[in-house]
Every structure is written in C-alpha cells, then in structure tokens.
C-alpha positions, 0 to 999 in steps of 0.5 A: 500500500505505501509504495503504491502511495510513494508511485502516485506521488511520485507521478504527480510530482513528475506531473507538476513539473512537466506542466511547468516546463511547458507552459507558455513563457512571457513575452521577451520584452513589453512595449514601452511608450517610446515604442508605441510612439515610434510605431503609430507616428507615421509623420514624424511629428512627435506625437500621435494624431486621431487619424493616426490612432484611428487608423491602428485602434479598433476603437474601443477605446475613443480617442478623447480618453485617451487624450488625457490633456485634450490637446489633439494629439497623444504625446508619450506621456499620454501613451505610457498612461494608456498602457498602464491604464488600459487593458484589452481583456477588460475594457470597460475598467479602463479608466485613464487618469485626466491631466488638467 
C-alpha cells in the first residue's frame, strides 16, 4: 500500500513539473511608450494624431480618453498612461487618469 502511495506521488510530482516546463513563457520584452510612439507616428511629428490612432485602434477605446490633456494629439506621456491604464481583456475598467 505505501509504495503504491510513494508511485502516485511520485507521478504527480513528475506531473507538476512537466506542466511547468511547458507552459507558455512571457513575452521577451513589453512595449514601452517610446515604442508605441515610434510605431503609430507615421509623420514624424512627435506625437500621435486621431487619424493616426484611428487608423491602428479598433476603437474601443475613443480617442478623447485617451487624450488625457485634450490637446489633439497623444504625446508619450499620454501613451505610457494608456498602457498602464488600459487593458484589452477588460475594457470597460479602463479608466485613464485626466491631466488638467
């Protein structure tokens, strides 16, 4: 009885330890605001237009809240709060900070 024990832990110990090999490992690197930026300003400018956020968002989330300083354009700042503040899994927790 007790070897059929020590087996069946045994098992389940070889188990664990296989499940956690092979489980999908994190992405290498997390975008980064600097990031965002480089990729969705395609003039150049600096900063992130609505034309140039409408063209890669999928509008859930509209562009005035992300525009914490309502100046027309998404600067990094704006774009670090939008990564740190928004989630696409939960999108209607989604509570970006305002900037007066």
């Amino acid at each position: 009885m007790i070897d059929r024990l020590l087996v069946l832990i045994a098992a389940t110990s070889t188990l664990a330890a296989a499940a956690l090999l092979l489980r999908p490992h994190p992405p290498e690197y997390a975008l980064s605001a600097g990031d965002l930026l480089e990729r969705l300003d395609r003039d150049g400018d600096g900063a992130v237009s609505a034309p140039e956020y409408a063209a890669a968002s999928d509008g859930a989330l509209p562009f005035s809240a992300a525009d914490a300083d309502a100046s027309g354009a998404l600067d990094a700042r704006e774009l670090e709060l939008l990564l740190a503040f928004t989630s696409p899994l939960m999108p209607l927790d989604n509570n970006l900070p305002r900037v007066r």
